[in-house]
Residue, then its C-alpha position, 0 to 999 in steps of 0.5 A: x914516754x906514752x907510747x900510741x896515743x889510741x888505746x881502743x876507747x869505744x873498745x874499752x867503754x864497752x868491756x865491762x858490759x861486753x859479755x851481759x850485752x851478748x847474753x842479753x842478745x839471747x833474751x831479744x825480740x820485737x823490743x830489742x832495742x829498747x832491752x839494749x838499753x836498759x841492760x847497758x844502763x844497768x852495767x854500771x850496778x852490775x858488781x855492786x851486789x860483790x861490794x861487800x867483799x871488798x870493805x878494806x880500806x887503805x891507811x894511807x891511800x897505797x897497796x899493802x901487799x902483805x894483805x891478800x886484800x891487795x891481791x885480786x888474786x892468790x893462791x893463799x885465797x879463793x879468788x875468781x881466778x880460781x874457777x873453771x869452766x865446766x866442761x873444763x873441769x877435772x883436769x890434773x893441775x900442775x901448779x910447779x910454776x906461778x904466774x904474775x898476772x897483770x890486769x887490764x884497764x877497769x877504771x874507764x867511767x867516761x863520767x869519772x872527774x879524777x882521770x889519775x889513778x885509781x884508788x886502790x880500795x874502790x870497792x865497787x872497782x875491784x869487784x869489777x876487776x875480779x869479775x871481769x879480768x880476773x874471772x875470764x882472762x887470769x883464769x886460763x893459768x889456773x890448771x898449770x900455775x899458782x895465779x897471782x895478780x896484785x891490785x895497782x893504783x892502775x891509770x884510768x883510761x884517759x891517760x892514753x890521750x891526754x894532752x899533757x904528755x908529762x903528766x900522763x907519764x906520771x899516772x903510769x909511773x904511778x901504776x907501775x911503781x905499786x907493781x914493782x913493789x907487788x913483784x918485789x914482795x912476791x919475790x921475797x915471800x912466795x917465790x922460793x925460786x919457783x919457774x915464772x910466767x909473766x902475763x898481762x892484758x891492755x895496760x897490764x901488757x904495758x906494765x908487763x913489758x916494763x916489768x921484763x926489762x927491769x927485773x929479766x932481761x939480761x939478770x939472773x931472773x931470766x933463767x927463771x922465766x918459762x914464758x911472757x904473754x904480752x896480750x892487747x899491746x904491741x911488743x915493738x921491734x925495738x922492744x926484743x934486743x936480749x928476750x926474744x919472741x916465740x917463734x913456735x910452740x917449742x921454745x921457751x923464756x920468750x914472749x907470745x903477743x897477738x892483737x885481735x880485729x876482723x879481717x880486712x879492718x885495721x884502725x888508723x892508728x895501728x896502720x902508722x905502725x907499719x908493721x913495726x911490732x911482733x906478733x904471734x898467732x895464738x891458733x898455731x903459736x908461729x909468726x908467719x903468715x900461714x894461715x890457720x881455720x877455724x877448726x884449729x881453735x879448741x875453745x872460746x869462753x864468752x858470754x857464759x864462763x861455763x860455756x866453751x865455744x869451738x871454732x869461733x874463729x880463724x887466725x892468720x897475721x899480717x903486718x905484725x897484727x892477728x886478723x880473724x873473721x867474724x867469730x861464730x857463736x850463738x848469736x853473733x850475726x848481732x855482734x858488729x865490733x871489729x876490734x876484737x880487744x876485749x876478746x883477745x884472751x877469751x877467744x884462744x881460751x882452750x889453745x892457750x890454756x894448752x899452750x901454757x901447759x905445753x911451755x912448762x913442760x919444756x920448761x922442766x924438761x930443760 
């Protein structure tokens, strides 16, 4: 079963061109609109210059995940995940825990024919991942955890309104089965009983949730988990039986779970929830309503990965969503989107990448 028929479409259309497009606000004068236009236009040719790093192709049309090839990142090569933003540099790193990151959606050309799943060695795709997801979002673990995100046969985003239910299921089922396979070689090869962190954005959520279920709930792995980050996806009441949330910044094998949009707006398809997802706020890591300013958020990385903005933004939950007012940032009076999706790790960079680093701690203190 698919669960929520909308996915933040226009959101996602736009994610791969969400941080160009606000560089490029930065360059614009009289002929704005026009520069606006031909930076979106270009967005498409953006990750073709990184084509040629990604020759491999697969005998038989499936991951091979004793290739790191199948890996969009591994601590065993040097990956976009690995790097870090300049006024971050020259931290200790700890890297005693791993990661499984689960990426988001990348396959969302609204002109594409085939709306199935992706096919594993798109060139141009995986370049796209590895400099979207993988650089701004799977690299908030690098200073803590060894990082390791398996390419997937990922659903395209029209899955997420299809008309015919059973086949939609089928495209997921196909995503989650190459990520059952990627955990299952990871566990047998690189884990060596090493302390785990479960992350995943979008539909790398929606894996996520099930790879908790199959593979922790209730099983020995359990033990082993320090902390899942359930990021851009509801994690339904329904959902927490035998793992539960983080209902502060002390505990331990629970789940954190935040989706991001302006104060006062509320998509109509998230209304129907009815409050009947968790959610924590990632500026003081609790699940109530108390309210936490601007001051509180140590850090965003947006436009330019080596440009950390402070105080961009407040926090405070309502009805099982995060609401903030409009982010602040060089610019931004340009910056309309009221669902901040694309935002939802890159806002909280600096108070995640914190709070990664307390969990294990607590974790190893036991």
């Amino acid at each position: 079963m698919i669960p929520f028929k909308a996915i933040f479409w226009r959101y996602y259309t736009a994610y791969n061109c969400f941080f160009r497009f606000l560089w490029g606000m930065k360059r614009l004068h009289s002929l704005f609109v026009i520069a606006i236009i031909f930076m979106v236009s270009a967005c498409s040719n953006k990750f073709s210059r990184y084509q040629h790093a990604y020759a491999f192709k697969s005998a038989n049309g499936l991951p091979n995940y004793a290739e790191l090839n199948y890996w969009a990142a591994h601590p065993f090569k040097h990956d976009p995940s690995d790097s870090v933003p300049l006024p971050l540099q020259g931290q200790a790193i700890d890297t005693s825990v791993d990661v499984f990151f689960l990426h988001p959606t990348t396959y969302t050309e609204s002109s594409a024919t085939h709306i199935g799943n992706a096919p594993i060695d798109d060139a141009l795709l995986n370049a796209k991942t590895d400099y979207t997801p993988i650089l701004y979002q799977a690299s908030v673990f690098n200073q803590s955890c060894r990082v390791f995100a398996p390419r997937y046969r990922q659903a395209h985003l029209k899955n997420f309104f299809r008309a015919d239910k059973d086949i939609a299921a089928q495209v997921f089922d196909t995503a989650y089965s190459d990520l059952k396979t990627a955990f299952e070689y990871y566990l047998q090869q690189w884990n060596n009983g090493r302390p785990i962190i479960i992350a995943g954005h979008s539909q790398g959520a929606l894996m996520a949730e099930r790879l908790l279920k199959d593979y922790f709930v209730g099983k020995p792995l359990q033990n082993k988990l320090v902390v899942a980050y359930v990021i851009g996806w509801p994690v339904a009441k329904s959902y927490v039986t035998n793992i539960s949330m983080c209902y502060d910044s002390l505990q331990t094998g629970c789940i954190c779970s935040w989706r991001t949009l302006r104060k006062g707006f509320t998509p109509s398809y998230m209304r129907a929830e009815n409050g009947n997802s968790y959610a924590t706020n990632p500026l003081i890591w609790t699940m109530d309503n108390t309210y936490a300013p601007r001051t509180k958020n140590k850090g965003s990385v947006l436009v330019k990965f080596n440009k950390v903005v402070k105080h961009t933004t407040d926090a405070q939950l309502e009805n099982g969503l995060l609401f903030v007012k409009k982010p602040k940032f060089p610019w931004s009076f340009l910056y309309f989107t009221k669902n901040y999706h694309v935002g939802d790790i890159n806002l909280f960079y600096v108070n995640l990448q914190e709070d990664i680093k307390r969990r294990i701690g607590l974790y190893w203190k036991g």
